[in-house]
C-alpha positions in Angstrom: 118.4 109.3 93.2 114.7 107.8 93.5 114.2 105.5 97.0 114.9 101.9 95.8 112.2 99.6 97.9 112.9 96.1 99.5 111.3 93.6 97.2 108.9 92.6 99.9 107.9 96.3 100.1 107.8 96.6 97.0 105.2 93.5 96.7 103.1 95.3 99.4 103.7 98.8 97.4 101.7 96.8 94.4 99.7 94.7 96.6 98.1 97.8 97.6 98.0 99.8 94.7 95.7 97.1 93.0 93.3 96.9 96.0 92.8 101.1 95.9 92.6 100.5 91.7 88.9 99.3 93.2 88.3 102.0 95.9 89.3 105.1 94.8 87.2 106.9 92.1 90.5 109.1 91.1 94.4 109.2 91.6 95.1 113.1 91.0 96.6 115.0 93.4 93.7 116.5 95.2 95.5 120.0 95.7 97.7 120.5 92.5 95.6 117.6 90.5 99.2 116.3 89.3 99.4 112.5 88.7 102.9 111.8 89.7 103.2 109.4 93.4 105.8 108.0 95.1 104.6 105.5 97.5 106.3 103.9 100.4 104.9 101.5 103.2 105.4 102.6 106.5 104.1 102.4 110.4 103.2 105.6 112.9 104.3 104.9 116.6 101.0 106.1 118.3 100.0 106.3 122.0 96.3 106.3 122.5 94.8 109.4 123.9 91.3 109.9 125.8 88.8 111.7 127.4 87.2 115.3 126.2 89.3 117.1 126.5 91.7 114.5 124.9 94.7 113.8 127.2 97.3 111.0 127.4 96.3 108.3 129.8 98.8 107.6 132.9 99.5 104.0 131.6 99.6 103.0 128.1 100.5 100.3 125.5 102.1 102.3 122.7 101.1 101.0 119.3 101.5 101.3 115.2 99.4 101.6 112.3 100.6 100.5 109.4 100.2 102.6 106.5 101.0 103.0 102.4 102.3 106.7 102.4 101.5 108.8 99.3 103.1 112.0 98.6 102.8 114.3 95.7 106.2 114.7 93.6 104.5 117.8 92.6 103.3 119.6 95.8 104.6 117.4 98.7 100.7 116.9 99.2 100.5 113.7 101.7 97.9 111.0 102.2 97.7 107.5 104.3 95.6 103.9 103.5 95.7 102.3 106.1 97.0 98.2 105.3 95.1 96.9 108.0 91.8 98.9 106.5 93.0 97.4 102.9 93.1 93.6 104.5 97.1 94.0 103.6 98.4 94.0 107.9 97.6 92.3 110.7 96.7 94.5 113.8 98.5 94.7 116.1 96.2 95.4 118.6 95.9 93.9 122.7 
């Protein structure tokens, strides 16, 4: 059974779609050059990291980036937009 989205994700899902419709010069799969998405909107707990070479700092404010996840039906082939990059989030950044 295909995911159902949440009408307000599903909004976002087209909100987003139409803003890349503008950006992206194509919409095939990159590795199996397959046209066939699903797209969800999600956000990535992240802790920063810093320093070379990288390493978590002692103290931390633990954040998320909120993304539109696409996946290839095909090949399982998986990108990120990020919404806040797309004028879609508001950051959440301190």
């Amino acid at each position: 059974m295909p995911n159902q989205l949440e009408p307000e994700a599903l909004k976002l899902v087209n909100q987003a779609l139409s803003v890349l419709q503008e950006k992206v010069k194509h919409d095939k799969c990159p590795r199996c050059d397959v046209f066939d998405w699903s797209v969800d909107p999600i956000a990535i707990d992240v802790i920063p990291i810093l320093g070379v070479p990288a390493h978590m700092p002692s103290s931390y404010w633990p954040g998320r980036i909120l993304l539109l996840q696409v996946v290839c039906k095909n090949c399982g082939y998986t990108l990120f937009h990020n919404l806040n990059a797309l004028g879609l989030a508001v950051s959440d950044r301190r």
